[in-house]
C-alpha positions in Angstrom: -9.0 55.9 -11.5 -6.1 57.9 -12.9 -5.0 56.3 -16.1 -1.1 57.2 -15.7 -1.6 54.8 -12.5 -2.1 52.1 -14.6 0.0 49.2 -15.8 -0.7 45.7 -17.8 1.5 42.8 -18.0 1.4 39.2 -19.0 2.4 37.0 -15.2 2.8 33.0 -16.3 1.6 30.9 -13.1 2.8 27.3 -13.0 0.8 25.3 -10.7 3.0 22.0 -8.9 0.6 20.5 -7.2 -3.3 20.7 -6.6 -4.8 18.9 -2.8 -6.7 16.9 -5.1 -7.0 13.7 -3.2 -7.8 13.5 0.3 -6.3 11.1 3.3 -7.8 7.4 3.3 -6.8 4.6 5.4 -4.2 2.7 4.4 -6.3 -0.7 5.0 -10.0 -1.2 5.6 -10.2 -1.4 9.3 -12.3 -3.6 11.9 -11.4 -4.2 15.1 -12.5 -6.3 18.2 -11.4 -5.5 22.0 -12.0 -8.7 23.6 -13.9 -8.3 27.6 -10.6 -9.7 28.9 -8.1 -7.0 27.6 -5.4 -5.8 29.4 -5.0 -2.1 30.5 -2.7 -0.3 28.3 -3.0 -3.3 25.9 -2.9 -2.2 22.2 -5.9 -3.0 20.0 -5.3 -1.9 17.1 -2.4 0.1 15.1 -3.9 2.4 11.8 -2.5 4.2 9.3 -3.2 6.6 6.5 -1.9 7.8 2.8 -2.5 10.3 0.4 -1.7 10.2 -2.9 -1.0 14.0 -3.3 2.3 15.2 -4.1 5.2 15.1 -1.7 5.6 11.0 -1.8 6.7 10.3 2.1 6.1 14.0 2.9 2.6 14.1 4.7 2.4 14.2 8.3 -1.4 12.9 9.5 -2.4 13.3 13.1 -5.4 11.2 14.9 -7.9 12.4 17.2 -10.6 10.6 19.4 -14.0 12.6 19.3 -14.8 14.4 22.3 -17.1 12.1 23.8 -14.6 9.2 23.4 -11.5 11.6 24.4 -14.0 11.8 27.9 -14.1 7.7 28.2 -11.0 7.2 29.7 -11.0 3.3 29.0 -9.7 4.1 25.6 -7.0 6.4 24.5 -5.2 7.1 21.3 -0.9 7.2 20.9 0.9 8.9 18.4 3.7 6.1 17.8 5.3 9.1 15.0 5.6 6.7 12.4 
């Protein structure tokens, strides 16, 4: 180390906001697909929320695992609400 290389300083960091809460449902969801649905019925709508800072601002996406992505009796639409 060369000593004339080297500085000190006071730096003030303000944190806004910490991703201290992760996404939950917005409801407690159970649903039932009767044996009589129709193709492309829907059979059930779901949300999310998080309570982190921005209010309104999160975007969430949904996913089917891969083995239910594979079953092609079910699939998943964004509706970008």
């Amino acid at each position: 180390e060369n000593p004339a290389q080297i500085g000190r300083g006071y730096v003030a960091i303000t944190i806004l906001d910490i991703n201290d809460n992760a996404p939950e449902f917005a409801m407690e969801y159970e649903t039932t697909v009767c044996e009589n649905a129709q193709p492309g019925q829907v059979i059930q709508k779901i949300s999310a929320i998080d309570k982190d800072d921005p209010p309104n601002g999160h975007q969430f996406y949904f996913s089917l695992t891969t083995e239910a992505a594979n079953n092609h009796n079910f699939t998943l639409q964004d509706n970008k609400g």
